[in-house]
C-alpha positions as CSV (number, residue, x, y, z in Angstrom):
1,X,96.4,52.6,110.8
2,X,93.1,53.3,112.6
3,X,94.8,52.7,115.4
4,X,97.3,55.0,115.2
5,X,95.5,57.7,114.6
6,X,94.3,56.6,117.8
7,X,97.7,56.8,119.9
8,X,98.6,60.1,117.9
9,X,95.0,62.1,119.5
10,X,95.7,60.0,122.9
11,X,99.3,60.5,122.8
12,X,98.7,63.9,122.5
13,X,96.3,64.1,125.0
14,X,98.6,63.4,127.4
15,X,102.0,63.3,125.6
16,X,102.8,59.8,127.0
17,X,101.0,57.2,125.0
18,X,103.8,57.2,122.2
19,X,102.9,53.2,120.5
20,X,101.4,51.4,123.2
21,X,98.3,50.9,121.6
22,X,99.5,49.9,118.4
23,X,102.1,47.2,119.9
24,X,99.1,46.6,122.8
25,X,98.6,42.9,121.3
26,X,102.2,42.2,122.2
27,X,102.0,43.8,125.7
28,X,98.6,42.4,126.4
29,X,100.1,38.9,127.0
30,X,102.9,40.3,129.6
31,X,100.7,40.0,132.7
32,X,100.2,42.8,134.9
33,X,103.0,44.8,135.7
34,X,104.3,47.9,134.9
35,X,106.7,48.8,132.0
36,X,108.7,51.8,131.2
37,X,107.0,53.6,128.0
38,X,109.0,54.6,125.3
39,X,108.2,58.5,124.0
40,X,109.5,59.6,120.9
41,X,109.8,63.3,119.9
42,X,107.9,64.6,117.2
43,X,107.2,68.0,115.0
44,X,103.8,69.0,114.9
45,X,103.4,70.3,111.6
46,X,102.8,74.2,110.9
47,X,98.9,73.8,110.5
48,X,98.9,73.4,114.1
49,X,100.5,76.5,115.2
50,X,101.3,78.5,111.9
51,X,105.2,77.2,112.6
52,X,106.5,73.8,112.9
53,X,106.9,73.1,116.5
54,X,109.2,69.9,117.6
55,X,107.8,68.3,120.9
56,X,110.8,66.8,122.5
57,X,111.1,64.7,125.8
58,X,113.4,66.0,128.6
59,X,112.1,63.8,131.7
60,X,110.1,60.3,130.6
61,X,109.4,58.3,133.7
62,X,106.2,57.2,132.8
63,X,105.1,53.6,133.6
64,X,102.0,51.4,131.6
65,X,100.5,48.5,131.9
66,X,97.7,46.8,129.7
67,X,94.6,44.9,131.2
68,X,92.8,42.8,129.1
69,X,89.6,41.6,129.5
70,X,87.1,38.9,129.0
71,X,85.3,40.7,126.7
72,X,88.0,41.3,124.6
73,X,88.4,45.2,125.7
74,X,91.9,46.3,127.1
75,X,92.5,49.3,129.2
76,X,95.8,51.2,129.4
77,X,97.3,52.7,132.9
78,X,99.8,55.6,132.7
79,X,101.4,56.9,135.7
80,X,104.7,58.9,136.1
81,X,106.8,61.8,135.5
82,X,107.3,63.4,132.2
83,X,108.6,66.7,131.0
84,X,108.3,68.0,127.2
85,X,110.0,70.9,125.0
86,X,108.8,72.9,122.4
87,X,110.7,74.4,120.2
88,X,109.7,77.3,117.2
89,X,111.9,75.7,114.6
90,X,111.4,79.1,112.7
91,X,113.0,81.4,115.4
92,X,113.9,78.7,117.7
93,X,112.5,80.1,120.6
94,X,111.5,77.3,123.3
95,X,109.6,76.3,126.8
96,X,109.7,73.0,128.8
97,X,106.9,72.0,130.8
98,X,106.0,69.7,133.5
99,X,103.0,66.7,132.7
100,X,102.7,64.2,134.8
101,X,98.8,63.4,134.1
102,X,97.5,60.3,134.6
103,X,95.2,58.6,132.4
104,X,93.4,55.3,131.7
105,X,92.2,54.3,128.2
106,X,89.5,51.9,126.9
107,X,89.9,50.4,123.9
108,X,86.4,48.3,123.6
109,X,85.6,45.7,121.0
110,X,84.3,47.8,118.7
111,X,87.4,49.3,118.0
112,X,85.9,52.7,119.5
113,X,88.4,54.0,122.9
114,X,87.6,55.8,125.9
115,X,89.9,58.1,127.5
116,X,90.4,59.7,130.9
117,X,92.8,62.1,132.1
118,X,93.7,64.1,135.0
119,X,96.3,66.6,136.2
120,X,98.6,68.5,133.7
121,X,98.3,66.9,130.6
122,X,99.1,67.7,126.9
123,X,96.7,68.1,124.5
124,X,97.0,68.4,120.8
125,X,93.7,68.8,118.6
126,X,93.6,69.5,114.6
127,X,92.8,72.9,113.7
128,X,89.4,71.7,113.0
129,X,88.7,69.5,116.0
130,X,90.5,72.6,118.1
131,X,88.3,74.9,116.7
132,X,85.0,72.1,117.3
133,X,85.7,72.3,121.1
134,X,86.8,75.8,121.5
135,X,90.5,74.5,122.6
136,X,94.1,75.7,121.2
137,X,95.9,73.3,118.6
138,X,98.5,72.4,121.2
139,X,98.8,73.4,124.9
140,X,99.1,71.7,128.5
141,X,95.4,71.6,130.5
142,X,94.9,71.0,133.9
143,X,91.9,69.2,135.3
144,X,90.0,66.5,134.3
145,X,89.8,65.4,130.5
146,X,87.8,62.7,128.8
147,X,87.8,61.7,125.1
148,X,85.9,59.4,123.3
149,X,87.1,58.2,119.8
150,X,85.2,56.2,116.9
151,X,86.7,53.1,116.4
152,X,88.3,55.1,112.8
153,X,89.8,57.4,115.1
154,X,87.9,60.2,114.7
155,X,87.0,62.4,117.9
156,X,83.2,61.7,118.6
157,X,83.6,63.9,122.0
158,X,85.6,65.7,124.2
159,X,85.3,67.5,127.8
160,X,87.4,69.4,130.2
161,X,86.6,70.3,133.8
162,X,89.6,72.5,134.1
163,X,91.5,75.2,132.2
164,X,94.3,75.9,129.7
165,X,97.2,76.8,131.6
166,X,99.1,77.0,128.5
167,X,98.7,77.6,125.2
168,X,101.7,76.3,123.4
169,X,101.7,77.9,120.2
170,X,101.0,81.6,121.9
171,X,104.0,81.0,124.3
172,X,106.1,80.4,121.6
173,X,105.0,83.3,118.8
C-alpha cells in the first residue's frame, strides 16, 4: 500500500505513472525496452479543489521502462505524449492540457524514491503538503521538479525551478 501512495504523489507529479511502480516486480524482469503505460482516469476528491474534479486522459503515448540494479534499486523512464482533462463535476465546466514531461524515478532499497521531472508536468499535492511548499493542490508546472519520498510515502521534499502555468482548480471555478 506504501507503495501506492507512492505512484498516486508520482503519478500526479507528472500524470503518467498510473501502476507502474506497484506492478514494477513484474516489469523488472522484461529487459530493457519500452512499454506502453496504461493511465487511468481518476476524481480528485473535493478537498483538493473545493469540487470534485475528474482527471481524464485524452492523448496517452507515453512509453516506460524499468532498470534494475545490482543493488537492488530500480529506476523508472517516462517519455512521450500525454494530454489530460479536467472536468468541474459540479458545473461541469472543463480544460485539456498538454504534458508531455519526462521523468526518471528511484526507488532505492530502503523503500524511499527519488523523482525527477522536466517540461510540463502535472502536479497534485494534498492540501497540506500544497500548502507546505507554497504550491496549488492540482495544476500543470513547467520546469524542472524533484521529489523525494520516505519509503511510507510521505513527501520528505520537494523543489521547482520553474513556474505554475496553471492552476487547475482556479481555471476551473
Amino acid at each position: 500500500m506504501r507503495r501506492l501512495g507512492v505512484i498516486v504523489a508520482l503519478g500526479a507529479l507528472l500524470g503518467m505513472l498510473g501502476g507502474v511502480v506497484t506492478a514494477a516486480p513484474a516489469l523488472a524482469g522484461r529487459g530493457h525496452k519500452w512499454e506502453v503505460l496504461e493511465a487511468p482516469s481518476f476524481t480528485l476528491p473535493a478537498s483538493f479543489c473545493g469540487f470534485k474534479v475528474r482527471v481524464a486522459p485524452t492523448v496517452n503515448k507515453v512509453f516506460f521502462k524499468v532498470l534494475k540494479a545490482s543493488d537492488g534499486s530500480m529506476t523508472f523512464l517516462f517519455t512521450g505524449s500525454f494530454q489530460d482533462s479536467y472536468r468541474n463535476l459540479q458545473t461541469g465546466k472543463a480544460i485539456t492540457e498538454n504534458v508531455p514531461g519526462q521523468l526518471k524515478a528511484t526507488e532505492h532499497p530502503d523503500g524511499s524514491v527519488t523523482a525527477w521531472g522536466h517540461g510540463h508536468n502535472e502536479l497534485f499535492l494534498a492540501p497540506a503538503d500544497a500548502k507546505r511548499f507554497g504550491l496549488p493542490t492540482a495544476s500543470l508546472v513547467v520546469g524542472a521538479l524533484t521529489a523525494r519520498f520516505d519509503s511510507d510515502g510521505t513527501i520528505a521534499s520537494l523543489s521547482l525551478q520553474g513556474h505554475v502555468l496553471v492552476d487547475v482548480c482556479a481555471a476551473l471555478s
